[in-house]
Backbone as a chain_set.jsonl record, in Angstrom:
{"seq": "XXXXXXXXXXXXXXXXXXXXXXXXXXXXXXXXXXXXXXXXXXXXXXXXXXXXXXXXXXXXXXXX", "coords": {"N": [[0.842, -1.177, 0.0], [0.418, 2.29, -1.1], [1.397, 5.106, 0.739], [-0.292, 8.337, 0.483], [1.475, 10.625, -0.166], [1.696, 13.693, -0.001], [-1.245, 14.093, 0.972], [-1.033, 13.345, 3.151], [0.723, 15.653, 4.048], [-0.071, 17.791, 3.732], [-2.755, 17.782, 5.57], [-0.991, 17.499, 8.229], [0.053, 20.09, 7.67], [-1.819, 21.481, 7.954], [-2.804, 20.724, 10.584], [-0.689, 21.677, 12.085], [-1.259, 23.917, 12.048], [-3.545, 25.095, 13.123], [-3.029, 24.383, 15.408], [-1.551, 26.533, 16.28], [1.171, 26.272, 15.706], [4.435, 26.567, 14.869], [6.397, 25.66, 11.586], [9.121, 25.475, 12.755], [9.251, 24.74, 15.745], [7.248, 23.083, 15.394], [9.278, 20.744, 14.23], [11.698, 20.677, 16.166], [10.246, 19.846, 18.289], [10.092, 17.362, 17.379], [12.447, 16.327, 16.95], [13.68, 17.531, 14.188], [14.567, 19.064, 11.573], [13.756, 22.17, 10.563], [13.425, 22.471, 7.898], [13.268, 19.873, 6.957], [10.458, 19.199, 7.654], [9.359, 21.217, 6.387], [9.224, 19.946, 3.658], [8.133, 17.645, 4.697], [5.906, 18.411, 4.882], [5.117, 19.13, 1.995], [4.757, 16.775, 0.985], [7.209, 15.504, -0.309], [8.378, 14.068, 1.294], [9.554, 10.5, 2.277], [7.723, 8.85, 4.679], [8.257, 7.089, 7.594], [5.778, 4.695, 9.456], [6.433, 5.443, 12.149], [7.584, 7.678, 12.594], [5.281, 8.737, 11.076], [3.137, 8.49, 13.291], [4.998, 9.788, 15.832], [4.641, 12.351, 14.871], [1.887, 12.801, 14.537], [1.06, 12.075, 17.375], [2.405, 14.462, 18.761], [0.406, 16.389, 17.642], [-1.872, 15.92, 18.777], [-3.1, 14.231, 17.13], [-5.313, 11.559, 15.86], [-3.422, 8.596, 14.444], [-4.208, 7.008, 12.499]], "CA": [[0.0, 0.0, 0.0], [1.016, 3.401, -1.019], [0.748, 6.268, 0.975], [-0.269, 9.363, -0.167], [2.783, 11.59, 1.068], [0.728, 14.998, -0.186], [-2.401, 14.288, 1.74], [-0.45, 13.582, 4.587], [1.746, 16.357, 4.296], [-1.146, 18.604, 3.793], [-3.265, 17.304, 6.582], [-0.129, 17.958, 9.049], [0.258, 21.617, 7.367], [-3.812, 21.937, 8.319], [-3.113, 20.257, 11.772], [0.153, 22.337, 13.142], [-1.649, 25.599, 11.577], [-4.912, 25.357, 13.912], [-2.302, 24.863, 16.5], [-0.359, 27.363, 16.017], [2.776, 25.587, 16.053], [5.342, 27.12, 13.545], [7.508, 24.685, 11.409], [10.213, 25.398, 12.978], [8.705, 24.673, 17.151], [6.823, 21.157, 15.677], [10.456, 20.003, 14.045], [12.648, 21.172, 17.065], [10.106, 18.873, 19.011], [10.327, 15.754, 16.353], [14.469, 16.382, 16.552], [13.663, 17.128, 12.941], [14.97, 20.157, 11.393], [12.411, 22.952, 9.748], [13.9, 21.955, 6.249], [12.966, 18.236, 6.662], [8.864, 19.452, 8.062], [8.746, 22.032, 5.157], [9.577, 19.008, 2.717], [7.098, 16.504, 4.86], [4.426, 19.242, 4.469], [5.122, 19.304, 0.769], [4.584, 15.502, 0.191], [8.432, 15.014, -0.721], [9.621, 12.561, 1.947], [9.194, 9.307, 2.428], [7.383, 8.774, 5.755], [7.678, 5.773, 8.197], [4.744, 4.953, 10.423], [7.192, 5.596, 13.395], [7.322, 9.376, 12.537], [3.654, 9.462, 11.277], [2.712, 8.395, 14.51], [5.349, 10.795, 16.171], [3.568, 13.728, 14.779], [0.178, 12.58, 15.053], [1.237, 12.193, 18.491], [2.964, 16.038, 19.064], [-0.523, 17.379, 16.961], [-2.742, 15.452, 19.119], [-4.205, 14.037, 16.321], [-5.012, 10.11, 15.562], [-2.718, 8.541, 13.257], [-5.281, 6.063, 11.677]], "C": [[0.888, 1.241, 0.0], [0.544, 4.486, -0.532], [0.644, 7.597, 0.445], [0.647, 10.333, 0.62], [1.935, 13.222, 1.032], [-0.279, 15.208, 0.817], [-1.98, 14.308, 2.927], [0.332, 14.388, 4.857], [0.71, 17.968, 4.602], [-2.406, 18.91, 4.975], [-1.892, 17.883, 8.036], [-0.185, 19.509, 8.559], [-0.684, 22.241, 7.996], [-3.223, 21.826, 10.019], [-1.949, 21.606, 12.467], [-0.755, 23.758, 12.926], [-3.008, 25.995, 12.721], [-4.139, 25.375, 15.64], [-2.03, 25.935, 16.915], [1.125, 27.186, 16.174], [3.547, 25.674, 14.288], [6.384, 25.865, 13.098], [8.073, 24.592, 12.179], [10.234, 24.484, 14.6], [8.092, 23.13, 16.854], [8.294, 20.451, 15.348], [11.19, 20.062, 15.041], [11.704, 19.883, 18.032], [10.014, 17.302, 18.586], [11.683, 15.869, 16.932], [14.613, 16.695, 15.205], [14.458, 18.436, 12.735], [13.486, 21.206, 10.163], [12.204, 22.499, 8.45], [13.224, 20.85, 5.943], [11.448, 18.639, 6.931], [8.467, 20.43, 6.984], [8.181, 20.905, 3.467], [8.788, 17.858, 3.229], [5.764, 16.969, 4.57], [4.302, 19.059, 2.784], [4.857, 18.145, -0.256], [6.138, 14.986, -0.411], [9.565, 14.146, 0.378], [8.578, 11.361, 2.195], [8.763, 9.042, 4.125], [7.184, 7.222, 6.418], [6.829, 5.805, 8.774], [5.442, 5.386, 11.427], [6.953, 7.184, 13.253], [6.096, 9.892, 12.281], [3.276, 9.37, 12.428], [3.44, 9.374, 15.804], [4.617, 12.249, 15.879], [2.358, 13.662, 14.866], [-0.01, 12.761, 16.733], [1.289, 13.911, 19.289], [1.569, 16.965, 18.491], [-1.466, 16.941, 18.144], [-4.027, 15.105, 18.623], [-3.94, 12.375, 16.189], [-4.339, 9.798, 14.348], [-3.123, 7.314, 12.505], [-5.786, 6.26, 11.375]], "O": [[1.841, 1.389, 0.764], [-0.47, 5.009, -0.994], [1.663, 8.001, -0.114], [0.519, 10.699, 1.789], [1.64, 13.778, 2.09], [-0.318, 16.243, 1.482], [-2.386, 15.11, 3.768], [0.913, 14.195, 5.925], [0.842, 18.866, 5.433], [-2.881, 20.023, 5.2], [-2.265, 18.824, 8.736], [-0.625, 20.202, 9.476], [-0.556, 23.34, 8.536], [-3.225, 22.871, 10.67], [-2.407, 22.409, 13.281], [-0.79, 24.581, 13.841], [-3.293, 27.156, 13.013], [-4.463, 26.015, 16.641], [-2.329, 26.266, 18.062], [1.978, 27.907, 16.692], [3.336, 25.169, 13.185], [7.039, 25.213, 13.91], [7.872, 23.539, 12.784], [11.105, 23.624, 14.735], [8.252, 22.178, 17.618], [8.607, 19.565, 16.144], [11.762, 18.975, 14.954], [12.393, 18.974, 18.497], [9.895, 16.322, 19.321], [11.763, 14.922, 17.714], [15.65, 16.239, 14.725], [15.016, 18.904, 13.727], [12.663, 20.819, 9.333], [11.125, 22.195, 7.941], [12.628, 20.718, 4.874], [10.92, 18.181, 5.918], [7.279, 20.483, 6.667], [7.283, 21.041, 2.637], [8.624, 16.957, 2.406], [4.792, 16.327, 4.173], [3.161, 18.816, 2.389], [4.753, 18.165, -1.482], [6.097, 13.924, -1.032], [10.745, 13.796, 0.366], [7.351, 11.301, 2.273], [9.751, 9.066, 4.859], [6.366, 6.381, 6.047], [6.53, 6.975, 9.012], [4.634, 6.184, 11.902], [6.071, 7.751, 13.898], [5.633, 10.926, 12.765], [2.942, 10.485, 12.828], [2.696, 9.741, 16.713], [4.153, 13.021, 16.718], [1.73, 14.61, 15.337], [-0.922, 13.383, 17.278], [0.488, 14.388, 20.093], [1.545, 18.155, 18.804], [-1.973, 17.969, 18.592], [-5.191, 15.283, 18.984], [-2.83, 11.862, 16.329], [-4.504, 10.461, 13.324], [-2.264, 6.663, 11.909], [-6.513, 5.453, 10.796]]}, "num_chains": 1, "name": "protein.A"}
């Protein structure tokens, strides 16, 4: 099964934004760097469940 990296990158863009949690403040709490969360927002990385579920986690959103 392939995931859609877009929808899920898009969906996180939606989710930190209602937060208000700036790239830079959700990656710093992944360990990620802004660069790598601009580029997960954008649908251009490859996502394991381990990190979807890390940020689903930090949004307090379900990751199913």
């Amino acid at each position: 099964m392939k995931l859609d990296l877009k929808l899920i990158g898009e969906n996180i863009r939606v989710a930190r934004a209602v937060r208000s949690y700036s790239q830079d403040g959700l990656a710093n709490k992944l360990g990620k760097s802004q660069n790598w969360l601009q580029r997960v927002e954008k649908g251009e990385v490859d996502l394991s469940i381990n990190i979807i579920e890390s940020i689903a986690q930090e949004l307090d959103m379900p990751s199913s």
